[in-house]
N, C-alpha and C positions, 0 to 999 in steps of 0.2 A: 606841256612840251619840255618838262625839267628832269631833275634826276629825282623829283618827289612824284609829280601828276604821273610822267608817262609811266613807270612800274606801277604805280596805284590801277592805272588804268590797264595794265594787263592784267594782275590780279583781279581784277572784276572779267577777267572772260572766263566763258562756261566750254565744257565740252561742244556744247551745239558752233559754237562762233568759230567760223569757216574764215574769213578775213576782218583785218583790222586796219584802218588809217592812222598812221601815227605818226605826229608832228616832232621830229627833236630839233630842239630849240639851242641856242649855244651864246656863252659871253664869252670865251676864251677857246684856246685851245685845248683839247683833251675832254670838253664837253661834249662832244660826237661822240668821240667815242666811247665812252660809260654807255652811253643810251643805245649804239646801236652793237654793243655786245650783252645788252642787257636784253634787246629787243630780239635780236638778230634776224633782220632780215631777208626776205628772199628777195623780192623788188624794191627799188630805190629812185627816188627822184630828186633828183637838184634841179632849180630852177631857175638860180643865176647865181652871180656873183655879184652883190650889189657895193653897196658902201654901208648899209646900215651897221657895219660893225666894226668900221673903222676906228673908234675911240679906243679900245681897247685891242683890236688884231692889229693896227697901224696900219697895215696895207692889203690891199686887193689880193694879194698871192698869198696872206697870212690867212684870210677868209676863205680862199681856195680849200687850203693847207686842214683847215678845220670843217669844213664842210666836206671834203674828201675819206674823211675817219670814217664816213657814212660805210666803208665799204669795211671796217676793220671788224663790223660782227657779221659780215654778210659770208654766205656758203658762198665756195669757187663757181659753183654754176646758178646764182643768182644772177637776175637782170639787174644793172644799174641804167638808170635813164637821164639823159643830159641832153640839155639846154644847146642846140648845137650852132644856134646864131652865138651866144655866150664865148667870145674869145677866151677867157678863161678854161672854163668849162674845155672848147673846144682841144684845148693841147694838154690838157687835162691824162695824164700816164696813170693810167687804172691798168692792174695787174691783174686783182682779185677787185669783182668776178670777175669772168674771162667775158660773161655777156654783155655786153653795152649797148645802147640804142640811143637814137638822138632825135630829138624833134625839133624843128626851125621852121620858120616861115620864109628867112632872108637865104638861107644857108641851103640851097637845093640840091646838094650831096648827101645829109642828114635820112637817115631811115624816113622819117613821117615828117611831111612837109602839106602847106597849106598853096592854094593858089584861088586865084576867081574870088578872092575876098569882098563882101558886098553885105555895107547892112545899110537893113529897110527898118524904118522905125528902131523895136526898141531890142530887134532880134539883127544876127549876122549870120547871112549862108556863105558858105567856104567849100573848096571841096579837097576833101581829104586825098593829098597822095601817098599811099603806103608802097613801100618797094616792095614786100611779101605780098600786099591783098589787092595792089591796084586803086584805082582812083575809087572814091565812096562822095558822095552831097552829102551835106552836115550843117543844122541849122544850131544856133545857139542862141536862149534868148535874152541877150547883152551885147552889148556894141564894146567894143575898143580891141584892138590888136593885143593886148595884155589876156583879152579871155579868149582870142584865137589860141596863144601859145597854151593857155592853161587846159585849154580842152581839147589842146593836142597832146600836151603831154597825158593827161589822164587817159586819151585814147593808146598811145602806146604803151603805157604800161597794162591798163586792161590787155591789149591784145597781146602783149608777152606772154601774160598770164595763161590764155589760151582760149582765151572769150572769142565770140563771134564778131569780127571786124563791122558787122554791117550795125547789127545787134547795139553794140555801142555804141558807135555814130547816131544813130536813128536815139538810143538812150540819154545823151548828151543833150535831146532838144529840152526835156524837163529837167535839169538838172537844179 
């Protein structure tokens, strides 16, 4: 996820590789950015704003500030995907892309939102609200509201992409 692995790891793809997950990683500011002008993005996902980078950003809006460069290699009609329970994230001024989507469980304005949250054993059913596809069941097999958010958000970005909303959801049970 540095400015060594990730280019190593795009040079390892072949004509055939259709898509890529790609982690970029950051200690400072301007470390997004290399990465995601080197990767250039079409989708994008932030997932919080936490503190793990406070030693060196000092503050919460310094990590905003660095996580936000996510969009400096991304094309104007790229999807970015944000954390929309995340106050940060939420007031969060993205310019480029113009596309933004938000996933929350708390935040029920958010494009894709979760409700009916219930786990049994060592799985969680939820049911997915998307504003575009309507409500979907979605089972996940892991319990805590950390992997509701997580496989909400990987459900909006698939379905930005242009995947089948059900398709995913119903894929998310083996993940």
């Amino acid at each position: 996820n540095n400015e060594i692995g990730m280019p190593q790891t795009i040079f390892g793809f072949t004509h055939s590789d259709k898509y890529a997950i790609l982690e970029m990683g950051m200690d400072d500011l301007g470390d997004v950015h290399k990465l995601s002008c080197a990767a250039k993005p079409k989708y994008a996902v932030i997932s919080c704003i936490g503190v793990s980078h406070l030693e060196k950003l000092g503050s919460q809006e310094n990590i905003l500030k660095a996580k936000m460069e996510m969009c400096d290699g991304m094309d104007k009609d790229g999807v970015l995907v944000l954390n929309g329970d995340d106050k940060f994230l939420r007031s969060a001024a993205v310019t480029n892309p113009r596309n933004v989507k938000y996933f929350a469980i708390e935040n029920k304005d958010a494009d894709v939102t979760a409700k009916n949250i219930v786990s049994k054993g060592l799985s969680t059913q939820f049911t997915i609200c998307d504003r575009v596809h309507g409500e979907i069941q979605c089972t996940i097999p892991v319990v805590g509201m950390h992997n509701v958010m997580n496989a909400l958000s990987a459900y909006t970005v698939v379905t930005a992409m242009g995947f089948d909303p059900q398709q995913t959801a119903d894929n998310l049970r083996d993940y």
